[in-house]
N, C-alpha and C positions, 0 to 999 in steps of 0.2 A: 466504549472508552471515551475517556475523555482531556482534553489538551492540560488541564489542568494535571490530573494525575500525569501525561505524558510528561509533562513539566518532572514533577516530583520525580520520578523514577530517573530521569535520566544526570539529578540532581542530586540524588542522593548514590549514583551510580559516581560524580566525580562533580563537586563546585564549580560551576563554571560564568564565565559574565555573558551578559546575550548572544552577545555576537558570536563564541565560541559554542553555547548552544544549538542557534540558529544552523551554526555549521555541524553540528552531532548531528542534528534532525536532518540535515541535507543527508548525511552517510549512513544514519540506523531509524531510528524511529520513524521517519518521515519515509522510508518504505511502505508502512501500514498504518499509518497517522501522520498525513501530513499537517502543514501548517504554514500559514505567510511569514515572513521575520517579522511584521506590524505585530501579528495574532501573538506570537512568543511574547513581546515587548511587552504587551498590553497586559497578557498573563502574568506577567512575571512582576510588575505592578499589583495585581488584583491579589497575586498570590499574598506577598509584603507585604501589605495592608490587614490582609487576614491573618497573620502572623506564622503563616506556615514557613514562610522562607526569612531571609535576611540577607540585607548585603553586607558583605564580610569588610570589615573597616579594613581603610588603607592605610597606609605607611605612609605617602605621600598624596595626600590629597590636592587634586589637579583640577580645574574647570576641563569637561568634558571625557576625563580619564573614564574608563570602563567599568562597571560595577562589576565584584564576581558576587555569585548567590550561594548561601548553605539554605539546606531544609534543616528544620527547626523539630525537636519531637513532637510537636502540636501537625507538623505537616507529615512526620513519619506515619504519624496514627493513621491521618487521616489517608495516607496511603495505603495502609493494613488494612484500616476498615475497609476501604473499596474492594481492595481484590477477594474480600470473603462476601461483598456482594453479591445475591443473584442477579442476574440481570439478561433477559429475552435478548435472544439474536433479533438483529435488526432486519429489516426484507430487504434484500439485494436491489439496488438498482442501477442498470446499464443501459447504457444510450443506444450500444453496438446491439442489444437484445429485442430493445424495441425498433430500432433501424429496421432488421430483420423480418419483426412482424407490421411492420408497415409496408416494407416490397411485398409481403405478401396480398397486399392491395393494390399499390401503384406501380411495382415493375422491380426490377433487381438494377436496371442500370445502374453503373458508377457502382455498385455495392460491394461487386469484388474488390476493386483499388483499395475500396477503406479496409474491408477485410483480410487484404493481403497487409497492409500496414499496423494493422494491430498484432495480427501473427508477427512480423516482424519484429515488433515492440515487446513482444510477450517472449521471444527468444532470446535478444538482447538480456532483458531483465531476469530468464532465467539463466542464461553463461554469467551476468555477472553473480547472481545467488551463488552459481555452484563454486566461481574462482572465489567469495568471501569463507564459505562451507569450507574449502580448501587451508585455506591461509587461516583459517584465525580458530578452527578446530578440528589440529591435528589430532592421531591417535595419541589418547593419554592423556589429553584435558579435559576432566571427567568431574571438577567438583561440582555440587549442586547449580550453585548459578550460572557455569560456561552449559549444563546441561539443561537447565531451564531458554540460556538464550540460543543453544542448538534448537532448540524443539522450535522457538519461534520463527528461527529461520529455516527450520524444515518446513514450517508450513508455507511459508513465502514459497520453495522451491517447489512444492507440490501445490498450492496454488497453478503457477507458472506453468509447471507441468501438464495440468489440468488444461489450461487455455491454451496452448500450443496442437494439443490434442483434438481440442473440438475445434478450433477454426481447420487447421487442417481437413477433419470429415467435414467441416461445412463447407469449407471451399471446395470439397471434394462434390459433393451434393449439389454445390452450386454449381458446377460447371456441367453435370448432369441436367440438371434444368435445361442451362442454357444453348446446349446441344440440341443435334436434328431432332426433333419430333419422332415420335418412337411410330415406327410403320413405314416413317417419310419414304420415300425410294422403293419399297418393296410392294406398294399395292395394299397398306393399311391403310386405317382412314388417315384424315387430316388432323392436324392437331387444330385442339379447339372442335372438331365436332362432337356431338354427344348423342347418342339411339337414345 
């Protein structure tokens, strides 16, 4: 994905001027596509220039007043064309993943704290998925597009889901690690030796 298209879509979802975008992106988009308010701004220039969007002329034109923007059918295409795009998944990349296989060289210390605070972040964000899931798609709002932006945000929640799960068995695993030495007290070897 890309900012641009996140632009269009959320554009042709309702006119908006930056500033009221930047804040859509803060509440929906910017859960799975973030973006600075700079990045938007800049975009939304770049966009204007290529003639996909427009600022929608004002009624009272003011130094400094707000622009609001429409997509343009030069920008709808170009949004159609993308989504029948193929386009490869990208490789995952996580800091918490390789943190992980770096203790397995230099030590676990500190390594639970961060991991207890990601699980905690990963729960936050899914109680807030599940209270949006709640509120904004009751039973019986079922038309194509409330159910194409269900699916979106079922993935967000199983996402969520997914991470809450595995830090849990790794904190779990980890605290196995970091326990007695397996024999410790009963007459097994030492840990750290090896026959």
């Amino acid at each position: 994905m890309s900012l641009p298209h996140a632009i269009l879509t959320a554009l042709l979802e309702k006119p908006s001027s930056g500033l009221e975008l930047t804040r859509r992106f803060d509440r929906s988009i910017g859960y799975f596509w973030s973006a600075t308010h700079q990045q938007i701004y800049r975009e939304l220039g770049k966009l204007e220039q290529a003639g996909l969007i427009r600022a929608l002329p004002s009624e009272v034109p003011a130094r400094g007043q707000k622009k609001e923007y429409e997509v343009l059918p030069a920008g709808r295409a170009e949004l159609a064309e993308w989504t029948r795009r193929a386009e490869d998944p990208k490789p995952y990349r996580s800091a918490l993943l390789l943190r992980l296989r770096a203790a397995a060289v230099v030590g676990t210390d500190g390594l639970e704290a961060e991991m207890r605070r990601h699980l905690a972040s990963h729960q936050r964000q899914l109680g807030e998925y599940l209270d949006m899931e709640e509120r904004q798609f009751p039973p019986g709002r079922d038309s194509e597009p409330d159910r194409l932006r269900h699916l979106v945000l079922r993935g967000g929640i199983e996402l969520e889901r997914f991470w809450v799960g595995w830090l849990t068995e790794a904190l779990d695993g980890l605290e196995e690690l970091e326990g007695p030495p397996r024999g410790a007290g009963r007459g097994g070897p030492a840990a750290g030796t090896h026959s």
